[in-house]
N, C-alpha and C positions, 0 to 999 in steps of 0.2 A: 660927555656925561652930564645931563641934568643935577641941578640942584637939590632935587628931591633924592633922587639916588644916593648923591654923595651923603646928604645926611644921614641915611638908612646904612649907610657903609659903617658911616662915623659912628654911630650908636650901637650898631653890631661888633665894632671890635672894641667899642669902650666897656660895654657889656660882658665882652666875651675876655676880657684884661683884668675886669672887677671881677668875674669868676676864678681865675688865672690866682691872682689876692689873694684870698681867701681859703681854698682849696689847699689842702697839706699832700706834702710832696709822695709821688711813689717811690717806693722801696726796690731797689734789688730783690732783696728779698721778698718771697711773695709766701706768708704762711696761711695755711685757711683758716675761714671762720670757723669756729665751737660746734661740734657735731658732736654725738653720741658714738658710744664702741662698746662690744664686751669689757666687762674689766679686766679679763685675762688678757685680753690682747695688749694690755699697755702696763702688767704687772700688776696690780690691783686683784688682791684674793676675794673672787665670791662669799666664799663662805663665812669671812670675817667683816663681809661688807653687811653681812645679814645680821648680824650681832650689831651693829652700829645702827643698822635697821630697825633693830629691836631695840636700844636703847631709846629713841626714837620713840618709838612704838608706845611704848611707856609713859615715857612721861607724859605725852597725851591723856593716857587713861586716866595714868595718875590723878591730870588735873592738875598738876606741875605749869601747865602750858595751855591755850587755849587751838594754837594752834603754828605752824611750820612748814618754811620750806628751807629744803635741804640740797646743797649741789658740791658735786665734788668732781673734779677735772684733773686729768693725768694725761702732761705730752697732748694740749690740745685736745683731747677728748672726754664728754663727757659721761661718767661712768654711774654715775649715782645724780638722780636728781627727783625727787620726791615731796611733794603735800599733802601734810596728815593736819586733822583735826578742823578748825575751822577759820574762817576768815571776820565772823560778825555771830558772833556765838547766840545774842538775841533771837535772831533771825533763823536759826540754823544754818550761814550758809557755806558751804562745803569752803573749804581753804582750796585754792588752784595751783600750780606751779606757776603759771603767769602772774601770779596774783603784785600787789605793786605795793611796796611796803616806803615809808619815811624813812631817809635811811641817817636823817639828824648828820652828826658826825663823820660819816663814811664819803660827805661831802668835799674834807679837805683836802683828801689823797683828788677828786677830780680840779680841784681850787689849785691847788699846787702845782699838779700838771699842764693848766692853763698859762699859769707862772713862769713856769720853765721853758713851754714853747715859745712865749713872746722871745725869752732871755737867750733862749737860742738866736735868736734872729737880731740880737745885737740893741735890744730895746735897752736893756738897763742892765746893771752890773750889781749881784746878788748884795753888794757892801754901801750900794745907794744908799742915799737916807729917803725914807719913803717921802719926808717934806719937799725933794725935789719934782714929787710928782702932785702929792697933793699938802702943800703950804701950811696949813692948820696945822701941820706937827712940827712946825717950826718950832725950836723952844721948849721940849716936852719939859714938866714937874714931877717930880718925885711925892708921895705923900707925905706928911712930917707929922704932925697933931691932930686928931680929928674929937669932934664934940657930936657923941651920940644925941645928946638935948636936942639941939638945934640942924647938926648934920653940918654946920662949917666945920672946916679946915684951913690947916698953911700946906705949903706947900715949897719945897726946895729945888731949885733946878738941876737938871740930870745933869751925868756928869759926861755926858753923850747925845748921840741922835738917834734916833728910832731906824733900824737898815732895813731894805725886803729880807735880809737875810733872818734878822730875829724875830719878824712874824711870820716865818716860813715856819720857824724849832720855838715859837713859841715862848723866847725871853726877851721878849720887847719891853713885858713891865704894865702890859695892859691887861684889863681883869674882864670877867666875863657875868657880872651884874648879878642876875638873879644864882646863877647854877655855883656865881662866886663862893670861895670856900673863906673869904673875907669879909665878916658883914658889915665891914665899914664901907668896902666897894659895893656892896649891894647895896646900901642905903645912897650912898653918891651915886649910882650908876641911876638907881631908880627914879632919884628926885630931877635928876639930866632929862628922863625920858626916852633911856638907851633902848632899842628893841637889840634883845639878845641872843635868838636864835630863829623866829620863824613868826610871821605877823598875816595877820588880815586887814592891819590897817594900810591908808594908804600911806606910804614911806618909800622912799625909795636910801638904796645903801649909801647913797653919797650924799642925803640927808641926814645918816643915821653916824657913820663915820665922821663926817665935822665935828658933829656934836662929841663923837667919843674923842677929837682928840686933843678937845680943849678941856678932857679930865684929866686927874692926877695919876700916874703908875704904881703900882707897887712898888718896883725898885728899879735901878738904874738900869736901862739896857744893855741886856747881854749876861746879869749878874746870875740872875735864877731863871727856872724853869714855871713858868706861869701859863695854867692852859685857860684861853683867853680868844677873844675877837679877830685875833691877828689874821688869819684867816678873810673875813669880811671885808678889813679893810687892801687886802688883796685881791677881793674878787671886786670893788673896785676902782686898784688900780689898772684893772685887767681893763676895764672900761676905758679908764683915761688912755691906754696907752694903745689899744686898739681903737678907738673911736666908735666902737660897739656896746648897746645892754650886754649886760655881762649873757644872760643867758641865751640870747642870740651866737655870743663868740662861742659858747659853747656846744648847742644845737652845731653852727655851723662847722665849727674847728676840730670838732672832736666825739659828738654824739653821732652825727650822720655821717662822717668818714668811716664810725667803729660798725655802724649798723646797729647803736641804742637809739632804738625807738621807744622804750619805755622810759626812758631818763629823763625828766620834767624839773624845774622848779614850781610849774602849777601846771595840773595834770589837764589835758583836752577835755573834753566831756564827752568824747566815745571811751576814754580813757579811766573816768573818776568811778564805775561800778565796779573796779577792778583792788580799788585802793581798800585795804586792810583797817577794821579795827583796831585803834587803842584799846588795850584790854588792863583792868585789872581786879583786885579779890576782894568782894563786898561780903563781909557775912558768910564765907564759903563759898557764894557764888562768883562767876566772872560778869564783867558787867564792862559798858563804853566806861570808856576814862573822859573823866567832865572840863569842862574848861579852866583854867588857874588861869597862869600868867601868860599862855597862850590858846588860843583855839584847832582843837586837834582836828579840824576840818582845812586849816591852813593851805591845803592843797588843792582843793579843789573851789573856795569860798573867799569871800574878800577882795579886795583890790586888786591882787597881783602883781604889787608893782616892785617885793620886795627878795633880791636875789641875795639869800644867806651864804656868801660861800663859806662860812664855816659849817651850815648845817639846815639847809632848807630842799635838798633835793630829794627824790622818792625816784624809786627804781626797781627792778627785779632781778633775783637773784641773776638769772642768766645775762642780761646786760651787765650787772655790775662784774660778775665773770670774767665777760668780753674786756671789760677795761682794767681788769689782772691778766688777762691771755697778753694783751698788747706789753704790758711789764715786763712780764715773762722773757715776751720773744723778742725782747732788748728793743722795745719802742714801734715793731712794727705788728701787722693784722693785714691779712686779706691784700696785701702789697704798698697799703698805706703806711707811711710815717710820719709815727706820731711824735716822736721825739730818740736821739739819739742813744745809743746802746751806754757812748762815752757818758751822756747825761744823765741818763739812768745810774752810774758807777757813782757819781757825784751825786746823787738826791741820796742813796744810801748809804753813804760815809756819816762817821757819827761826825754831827754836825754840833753836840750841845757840852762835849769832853762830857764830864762826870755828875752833871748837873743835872741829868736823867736817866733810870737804868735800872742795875739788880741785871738780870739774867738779858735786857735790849738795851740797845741803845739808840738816841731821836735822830733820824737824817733831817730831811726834806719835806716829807710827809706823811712818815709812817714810823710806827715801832718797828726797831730791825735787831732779831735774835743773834747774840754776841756767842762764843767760846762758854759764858757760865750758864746764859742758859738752853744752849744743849746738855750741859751737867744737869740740870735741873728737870730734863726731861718733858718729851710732851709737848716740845714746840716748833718742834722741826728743824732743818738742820739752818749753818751759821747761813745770815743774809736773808732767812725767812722774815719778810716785812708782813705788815698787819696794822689792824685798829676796828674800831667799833662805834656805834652807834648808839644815844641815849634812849631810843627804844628798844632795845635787846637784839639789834644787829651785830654781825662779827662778822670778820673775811680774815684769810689769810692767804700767802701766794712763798712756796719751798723754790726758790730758783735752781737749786740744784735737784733736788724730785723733780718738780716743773710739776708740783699739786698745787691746787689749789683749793680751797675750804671755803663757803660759804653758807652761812646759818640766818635764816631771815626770821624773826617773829616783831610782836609788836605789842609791848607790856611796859606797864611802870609800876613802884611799886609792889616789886613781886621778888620773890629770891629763890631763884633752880639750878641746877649744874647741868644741865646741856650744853652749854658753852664749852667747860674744861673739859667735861666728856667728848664731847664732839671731836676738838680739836685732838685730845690724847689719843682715841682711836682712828683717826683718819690715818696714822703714820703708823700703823701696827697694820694696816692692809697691804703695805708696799711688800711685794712677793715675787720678787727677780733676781 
């Protein structure tokens, strides 16, 4: 065997070993992908689904909303899936069902799941302290005295370390800058130079993460419930510990196994005529929403070099779907697995005791509907998980229905009940 050979051998099965890597394991199981059905065939009443239609309908006219898509899936199939009103209201131009919306927040249910597959495979253990991965959190501080004049502070040392566990549920103790509901951490986050949910500068997250985590915390980790960064700096330690851009691991690990080809942190440019207006209410009229402390163009403009896992992905309804169908069907789709049924049982254990709740309580990466609030009605039955989105996204997935709810718009500044409507009817159609 020539030399030349051997080497073309060698590189074909290194190749074909780095595929091997990468690649998530098949399933026993083999469920299909999200296809359309009557709604009668899978219990789903027409005639109440039209009513839900109509509410719909409405609030369009109303001017409630600029415009919507709406999808609803029962046992893998999809029953209702609909776009009314418009995508870029300026323009006239019609809303699509493919259409690709920001989904902000709805990023950390895929952030989390990236998480948990590394942690499957023995990478790290949920009680780590994230300093073992990335050092700068060596040491964290507590906040103690802060001077609005000048914006110093003291600072006291926690009485703990920062775990993946507490930025998974979100009481790590880190705050979240601008959206903060502490303007003492707005003013420190901002004089840092924190990017806090979605950039066009160039940045990348393991420049953005150092920096956050030689700030002060709220409170001691583990104490309260603070929705915050924690996220971001998870997506990447997704990086460190895979030796992948975060959005590469995800493309590879989990978008193109599920078949979300719409799933971006910054959209292709066959892709970006598809992306949805910001909307909101000028004067009566609807109008683009203008730039503040980010640029709503973020997805398709800028650098791109900036992977928010707590809130920089854009998607469409039916991919994000897709990656509730895989929930669902205890981790697996299409024959792929994507992570284990047993881990799934574990992401939605309440993870935070009583520190978050009323009618849910916090797992892993979702609000998950408890005993009161099935009392409470309207949310589906116990183990219904969920969350939403800072541009008027919402999802939800009934593991015991096997429905799943999703409502996509793109508005700030605006206030509608489509949301609790939506949800409250979708569980008044089950009819079997």
């Amino acid at each position: 065997m020539t030399s030349l050979i051997k080497k073309i051998i060698f590189v074909f099965v290194f190749q074909f070993v780095c595929i091997l890597g990468i690649a998530q394991t098949t399933s026993i199981k083999k469920s299909p992908p999200l296809s359309e059905a009557a709604a009668q065939s899978v219990g789903i009443s027409p005639e109440r689904l039209k009513k839900l239609d109509a509410m719909l309908e409405e609030s369009i006219k109303n001017e409630e909303l600029p415009g919507l898509v709406a999808l609803i899936v029962r046992n893998g199939k999809i029953v209702y899936h609909s776009a009314k009103g418009f995508a870029d209201v300026e323009s006239g131009k019609a809303m699509q069902k493919d259409a690709i919306f920001r989904i902000a927040s709805q990023t950390k249910a895929i952030t989390s799941t990236a998480v948990m597959m590394l942690w499957e495979e023995g990478k790290f253990r949920l009680d780590d302290p994230i300093s073992k991965f990335i050092p700068e959190f060596k040491n964290p501080q507590v906040l103690q005295n802060f001077r609005f004049g000048d914006t110093s502070y003291t600072a006291v040392a926690a009485n703990k370390e920062i775990t993946i566990r507490h930025l998974l549920t979100h009481t790590s103790g880190l705050g979240y800058g601008v959206i903060d509901g502490d303007e003492r951490m707005r003013m420190i986050y901002n004089k840092a130079g924190i990017i806090d949910l979605y950039t066009t500068e160039n940045i990348s997250i393991g420049d953005n993460v150092k920096k956050l985590a030689k700030l002060p915390l709220h409170h001691n980790p583990g104490e309260k419930f603070t929705y915050s960064e924690g996220l971001d700096v998870l997506g990447y330690l997704v990086e460190i510990v895979s030796g992948k851009p975060f959005d590469q691991f995800l493309r590879e690990r989990l978008f193109e196994p599920l078949g979300m080809q719409d799933t971006w942190f910054y959209l292709p440019e066959a892709k970006a005529s598809r992306l949805v207006t910001i909307h909101r209410k000028a004067n009566g009229k609807w109008e683009g929403f203008p730039t503040t402390f980010y640029d709503p163009n973020y997805p398709i403009t800028g650098a791109k070099r900036f992977f928010s896992g707590g809130a920089g992905l854009s998607s469409t309804a039916k991919d994000y779907a897709t990656f509730l169908q895989m929930y669902l069907n205890g981790g697996e789709l299409n024959g792929v697995r994507i992570l284990s049924r047993t881990t799934i049982e574990t992401m939605m254990q309440n993870q935070t005791g009583n520190l978050w709740g009323g009618g849910k309580h916090y797992g892993l990466a979702f609000g998950v509907v408890n005993e009161k609030g099935i009392a409470e009605g309207g949310a589906g039955s116990v183990g219904t998980f969920d969350w939403g989105g800072y541009f008027n996204t919402q999802y939800f997935a009934d593991p015991e229905e096997k429905i799943i709810g999703i409502l996509m718009k793109q508005t700030q500044q605006i206030s509608e009940e489509t949301g609790w409507k939506f949800r409250q009817m979708i569980f008044t159609l089950v009819d079997d």
